[in-house]
C-alpha positions in Angstrom: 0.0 0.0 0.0 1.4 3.5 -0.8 3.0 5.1 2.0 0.5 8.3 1.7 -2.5 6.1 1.6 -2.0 3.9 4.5 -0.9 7.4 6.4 -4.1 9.4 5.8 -6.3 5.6 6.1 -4.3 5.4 9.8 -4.9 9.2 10.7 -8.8 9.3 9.8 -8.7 5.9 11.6 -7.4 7.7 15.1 -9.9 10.9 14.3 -13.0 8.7 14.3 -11.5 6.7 17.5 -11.1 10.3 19.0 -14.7 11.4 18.0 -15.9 7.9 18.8 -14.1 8.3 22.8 -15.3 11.6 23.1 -19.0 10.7 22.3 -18.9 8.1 24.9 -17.4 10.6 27.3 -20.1 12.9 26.8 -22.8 10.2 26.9 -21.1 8.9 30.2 -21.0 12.6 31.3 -25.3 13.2 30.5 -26.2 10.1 31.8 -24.2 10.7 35.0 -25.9 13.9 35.4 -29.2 12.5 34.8 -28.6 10.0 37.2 -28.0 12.8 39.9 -30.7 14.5 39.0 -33.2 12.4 39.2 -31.5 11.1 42.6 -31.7 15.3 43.9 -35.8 15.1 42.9 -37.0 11.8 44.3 -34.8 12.8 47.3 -36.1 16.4 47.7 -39.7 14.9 47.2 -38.8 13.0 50.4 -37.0 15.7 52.7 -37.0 19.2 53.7 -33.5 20.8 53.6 -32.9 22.5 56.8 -30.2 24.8 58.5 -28.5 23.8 61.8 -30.1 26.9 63.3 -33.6 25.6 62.6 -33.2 22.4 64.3 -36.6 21.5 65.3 -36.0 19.4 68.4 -34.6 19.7 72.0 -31.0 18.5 71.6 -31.3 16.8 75.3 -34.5 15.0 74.4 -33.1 14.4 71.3 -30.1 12.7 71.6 -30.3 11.7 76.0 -33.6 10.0 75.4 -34.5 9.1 71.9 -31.1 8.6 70.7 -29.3 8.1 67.9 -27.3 6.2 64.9 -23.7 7.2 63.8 -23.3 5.8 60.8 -19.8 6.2 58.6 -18.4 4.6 55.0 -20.1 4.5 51.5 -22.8 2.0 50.1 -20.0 -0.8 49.4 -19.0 -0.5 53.2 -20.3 1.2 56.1 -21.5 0.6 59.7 -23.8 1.9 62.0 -24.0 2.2 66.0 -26.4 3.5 68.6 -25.3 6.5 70.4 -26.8 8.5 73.6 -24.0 10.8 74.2 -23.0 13.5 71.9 -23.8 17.0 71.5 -24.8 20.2 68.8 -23.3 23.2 69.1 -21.5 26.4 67.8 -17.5 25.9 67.2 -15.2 27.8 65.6 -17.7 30.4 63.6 -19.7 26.9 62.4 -22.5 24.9 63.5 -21.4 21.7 65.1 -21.5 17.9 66.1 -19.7 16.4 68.8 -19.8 12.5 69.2 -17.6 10.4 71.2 -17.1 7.0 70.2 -14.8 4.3 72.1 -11.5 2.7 70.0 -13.1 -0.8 70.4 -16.2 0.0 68.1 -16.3 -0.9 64.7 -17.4 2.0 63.3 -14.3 3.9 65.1 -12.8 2.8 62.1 -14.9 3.9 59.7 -14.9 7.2 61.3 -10.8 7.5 61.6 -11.3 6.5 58.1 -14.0 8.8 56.6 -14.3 12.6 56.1 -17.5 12.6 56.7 -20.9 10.8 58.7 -24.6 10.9 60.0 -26.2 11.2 62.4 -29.8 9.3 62.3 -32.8 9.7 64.7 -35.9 8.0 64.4 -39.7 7.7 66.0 -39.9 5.9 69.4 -41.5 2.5 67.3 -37.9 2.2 66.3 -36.6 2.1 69.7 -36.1 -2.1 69.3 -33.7 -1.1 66.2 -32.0 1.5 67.7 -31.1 -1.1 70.6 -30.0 -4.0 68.1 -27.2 -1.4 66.4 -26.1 -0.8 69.8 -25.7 -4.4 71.2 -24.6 -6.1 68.5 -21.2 -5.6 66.6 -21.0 -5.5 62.5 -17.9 -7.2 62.5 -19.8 -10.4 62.9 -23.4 -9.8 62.2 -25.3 -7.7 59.6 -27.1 -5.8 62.2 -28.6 -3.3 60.1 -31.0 -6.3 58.2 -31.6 -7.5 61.8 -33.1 -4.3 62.9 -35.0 -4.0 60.4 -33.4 -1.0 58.6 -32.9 0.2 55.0 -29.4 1.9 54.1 -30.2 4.7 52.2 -27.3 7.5 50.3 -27.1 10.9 50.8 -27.1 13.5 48.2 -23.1 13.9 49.2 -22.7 10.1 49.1 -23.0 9.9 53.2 -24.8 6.4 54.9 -28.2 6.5 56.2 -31.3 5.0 56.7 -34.8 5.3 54.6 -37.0 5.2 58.4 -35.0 7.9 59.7 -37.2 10.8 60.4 -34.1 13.4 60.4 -30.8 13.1 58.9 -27.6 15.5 60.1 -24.6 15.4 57.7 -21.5 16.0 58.9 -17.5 16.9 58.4 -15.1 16.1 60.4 -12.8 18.8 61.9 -11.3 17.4 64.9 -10.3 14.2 66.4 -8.9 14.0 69.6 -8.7 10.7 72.4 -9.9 11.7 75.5 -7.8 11.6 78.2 -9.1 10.3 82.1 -6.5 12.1 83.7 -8.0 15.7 82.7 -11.0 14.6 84.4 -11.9 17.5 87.5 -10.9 16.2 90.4 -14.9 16.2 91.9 -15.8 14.5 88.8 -13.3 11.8 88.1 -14.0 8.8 90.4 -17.8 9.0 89.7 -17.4 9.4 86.2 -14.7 6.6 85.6 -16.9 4.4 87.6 -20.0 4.9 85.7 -18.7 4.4 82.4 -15.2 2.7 82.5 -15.6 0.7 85.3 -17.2 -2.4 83.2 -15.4 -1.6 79.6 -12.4 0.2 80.2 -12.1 1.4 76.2 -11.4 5.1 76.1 -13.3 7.0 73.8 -12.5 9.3 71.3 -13.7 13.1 70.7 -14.9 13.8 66.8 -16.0 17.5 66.4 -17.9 18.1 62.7 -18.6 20.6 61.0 -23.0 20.4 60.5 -23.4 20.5 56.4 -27.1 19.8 56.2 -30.1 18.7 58.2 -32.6 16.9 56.4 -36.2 16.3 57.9 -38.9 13.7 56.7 -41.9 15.4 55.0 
């Protein structure tokens, strides 16, 4: 074949691969966006999207008594636990989480891991689920089907669950292990015997940074 032939046959050949890649990218690109789309409407058709500062409940009630599921990781791998300490508050010119979670947990992991988690809380008739995700580990037991629970994705790709009645994104901005010697001196023997006593696991401190609060229509 002549030298000029088989030059120009070989460069169209790469221009219609190029075009060819391109239209797949774009295609890729659309449906992507559709796909995101879609996910924004049926999700907005589900929740209202609220601001920290117009958090409808009483943070003691809310986390003290009804409490709650910290959940961390993406659909392929996440876990979940049941929480009744924690706190919402205003830290460093932002509105914020604080959660403390012990180094023996499997979601610790998740959490060290992770930029980012939820926090989950749910309608007293869930208060068999919520004790479930706290009792039993997901290391050996998929404790979210036992419950009774659905995973659910956030908008920003965060772990939560379809029965939750309010959803509270968050970003981590601090991690620190709490140390029992910094307990107050009045405070320290009562404290250490109430909650280290029987599982002597230190906990550590996560502050985050509250992105959204989404409540169940």
């Amino acid at each position: 074949m002549n030298t000029k032939i088989a030059t120009f046959i070989f460069t169209i050949v790469l221009f219609l691969s190029s075009c060819t890649n391109n239209t797949n990218k774009e295609t890729m690109k659309t449906t992507q966006n559709q796909e995101n789309k879609a996910m924004e409407n049926t999700w907005e058709s589900k929740y209202d999207k609220l601001t920290a500062f117009e958090l409808p409940d009483n943070v003691m009630q809310l986390i003290g008594k009804e409490w709650m599921l910290i959940t961390a990781g993406d659909s392929m791998s996440f876990n979940t636990m049941t929480a009744s300490w924690g706190s919402l508050g205003y830290l460093w010119n932002r509105p914020a989480a604080f959660i403390f979670v012990r180094d023996t947990r499997y979601t610790y992991q998740f959490l060290q891991e992770e930029a980012g988690f939820t926090l989950s809380f749910f309608e007293e008739k869930y208060r068999k689920a919520l004790g479930i995700c706290g009792s039993k580990s997901g290391r050996d037991t998929d404790k979210v089907a036992e419950a009774g629970l659905t995973p659910l994705e956030t908008p920003s790709g965060l772990m939560t669950f379809s029965e939750a009645r309010m959803i509270i994104e968050c970003e981590k901005m601090f991690v620190q292990k709490m140390n029992l010697d910094n307990f107050v001196a009045s405070y320290q023997s009562k404290i250490i015997a109430e909650a280290y006593e029987s599982d002597p696991a230190t906990h550590d401190m996560f502050v985050a940074e509250i992105k959204a609060v989404w409540v169940k229509k």
